[in-house]
C-alpha positions as CSV (number, residue, x, y, z in Angstrom):
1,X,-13.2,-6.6,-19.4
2,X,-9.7,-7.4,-18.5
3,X,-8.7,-10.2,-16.7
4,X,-8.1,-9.2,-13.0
5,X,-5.0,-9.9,-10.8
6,X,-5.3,-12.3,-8.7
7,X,-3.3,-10.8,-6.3
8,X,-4.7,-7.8,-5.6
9,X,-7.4,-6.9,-3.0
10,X,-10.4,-5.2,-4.4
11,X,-12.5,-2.5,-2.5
12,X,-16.2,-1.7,-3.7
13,X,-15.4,1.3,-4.5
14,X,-13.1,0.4,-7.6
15,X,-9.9,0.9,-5.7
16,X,-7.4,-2.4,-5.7
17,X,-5.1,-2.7,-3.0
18,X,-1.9,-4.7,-2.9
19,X,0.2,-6.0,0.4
20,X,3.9,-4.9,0.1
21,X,6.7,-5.4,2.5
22,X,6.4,-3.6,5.9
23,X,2.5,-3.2,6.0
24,X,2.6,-1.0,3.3
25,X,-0.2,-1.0,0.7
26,X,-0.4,-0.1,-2.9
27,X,-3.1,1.6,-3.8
28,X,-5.1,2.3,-7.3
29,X,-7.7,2.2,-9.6
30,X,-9.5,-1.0,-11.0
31,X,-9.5,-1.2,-15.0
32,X,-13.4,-0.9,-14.4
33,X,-13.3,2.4,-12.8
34,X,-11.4,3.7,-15.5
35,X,-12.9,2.7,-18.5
36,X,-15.9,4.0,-17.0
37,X,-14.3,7.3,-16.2
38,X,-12.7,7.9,-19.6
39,X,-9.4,9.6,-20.2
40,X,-8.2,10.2,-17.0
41,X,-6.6,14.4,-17.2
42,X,-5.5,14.9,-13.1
43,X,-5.1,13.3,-10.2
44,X,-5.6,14.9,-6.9
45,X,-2.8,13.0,-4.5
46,X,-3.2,13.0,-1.0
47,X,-0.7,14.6,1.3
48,X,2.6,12.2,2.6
49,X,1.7,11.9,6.0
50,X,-1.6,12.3,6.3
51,X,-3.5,10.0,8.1
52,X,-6.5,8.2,6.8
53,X,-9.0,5.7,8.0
54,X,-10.2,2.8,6.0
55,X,-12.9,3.5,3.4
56,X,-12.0,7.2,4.4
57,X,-12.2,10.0,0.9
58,X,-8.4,11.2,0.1
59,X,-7.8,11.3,-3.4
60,X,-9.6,12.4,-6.7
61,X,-9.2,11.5,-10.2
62,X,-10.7,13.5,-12.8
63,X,-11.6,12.6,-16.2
64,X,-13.3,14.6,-19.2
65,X,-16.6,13.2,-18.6
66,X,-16.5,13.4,-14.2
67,X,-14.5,13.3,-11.5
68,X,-14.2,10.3,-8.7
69,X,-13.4,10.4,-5.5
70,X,-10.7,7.4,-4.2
71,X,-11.2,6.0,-0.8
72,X,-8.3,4.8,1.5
73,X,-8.4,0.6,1.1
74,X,-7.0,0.3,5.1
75,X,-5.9,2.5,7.7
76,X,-2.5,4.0,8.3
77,X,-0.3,6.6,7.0
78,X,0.2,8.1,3.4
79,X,3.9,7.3,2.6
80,X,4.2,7.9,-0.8
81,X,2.1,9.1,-3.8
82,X,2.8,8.8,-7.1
83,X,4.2,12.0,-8.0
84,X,4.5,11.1,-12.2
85,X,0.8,11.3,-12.6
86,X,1.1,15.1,-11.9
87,X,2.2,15.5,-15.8
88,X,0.9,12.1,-17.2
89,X,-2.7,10.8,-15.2
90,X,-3.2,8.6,-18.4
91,X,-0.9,6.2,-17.4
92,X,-3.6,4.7,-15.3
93,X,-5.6,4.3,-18.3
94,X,-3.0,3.0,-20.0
95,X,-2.3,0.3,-17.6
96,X,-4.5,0.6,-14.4
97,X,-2.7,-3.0,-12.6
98,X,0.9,-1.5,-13.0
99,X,0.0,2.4,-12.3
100,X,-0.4,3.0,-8.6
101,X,-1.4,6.0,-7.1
102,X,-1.1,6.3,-3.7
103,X,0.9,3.9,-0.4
104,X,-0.6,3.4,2.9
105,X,1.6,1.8,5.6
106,X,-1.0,0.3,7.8
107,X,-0.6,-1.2,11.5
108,X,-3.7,-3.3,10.4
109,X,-3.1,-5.5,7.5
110,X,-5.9,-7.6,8.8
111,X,-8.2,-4.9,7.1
112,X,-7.4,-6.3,3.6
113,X,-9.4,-9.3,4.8
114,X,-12.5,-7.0,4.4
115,X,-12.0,-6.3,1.0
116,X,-13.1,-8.5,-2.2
117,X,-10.9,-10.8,-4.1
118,X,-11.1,-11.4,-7.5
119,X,-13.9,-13.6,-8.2
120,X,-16.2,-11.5,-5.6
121,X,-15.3,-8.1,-7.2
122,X,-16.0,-9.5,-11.1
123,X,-19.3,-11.0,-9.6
124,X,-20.1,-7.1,-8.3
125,X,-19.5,-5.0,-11.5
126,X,-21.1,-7.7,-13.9
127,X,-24.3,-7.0,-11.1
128,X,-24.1,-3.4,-11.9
């Protein structure tokens, strides 16, 4: 297992989460997730623009062994999606901390408090 950032947020559902300028969050996959998936072949992006509650469905990845469904870390707006994993999903395997998927711009930053940080999130998928 790799070593995970400290300064990320970390959802139970293997997303990570990371506060940028003007409320906007970052939003991918933890190394976990896809190690567990395998090689990663498409990524469903949600629509700029859509709106999407916290822990709300609005992505999918799919990998030769399943696909996953990616949950929304905080509320707000899609803003931006990360149009390069059209033609190359593998980057997230390649580097799962440095490949984002997905931005929400959120008027409620205070939902990252509800997420795990490091520590908590290590301590949940060594329990599984």
């Amino acid at each position: 297992m790799s070593d995970l950032p400290n300064s990320l947020k970390y959802a139970a559902t293997h997303e990570w989460a990371k506060l940028e300028n003007g409320n906007v969050v970052r939003v991918g996959i933890t190394d976990f997730a896809q190690q567990e998936l395998g090689d990663l072949v498409y990524v469903e992006l949600p629509e700029v623009g859509r709106r999407v509650k916290a822990k709300e469905q609005c992505a999918v990845v799919e990998s030769v062994k399943t696909a996953s469904d990616l949950y929304s870390p905080v509320s707000g707006e899609v803003v931006e999606v990360n149009e390069s994993l059209s033609d190359s999903p593998e980057q997230i395997n390649d580097a799962p901390y440095d490949t984002w998927i997905f931005c929400v711009k959120t008027a409620e930053a205070s939902e990252l408090s509800n997420l795990m940080d490091a520590d908590a999130y290590q301590a949940m998928i060594e329990a599984e």
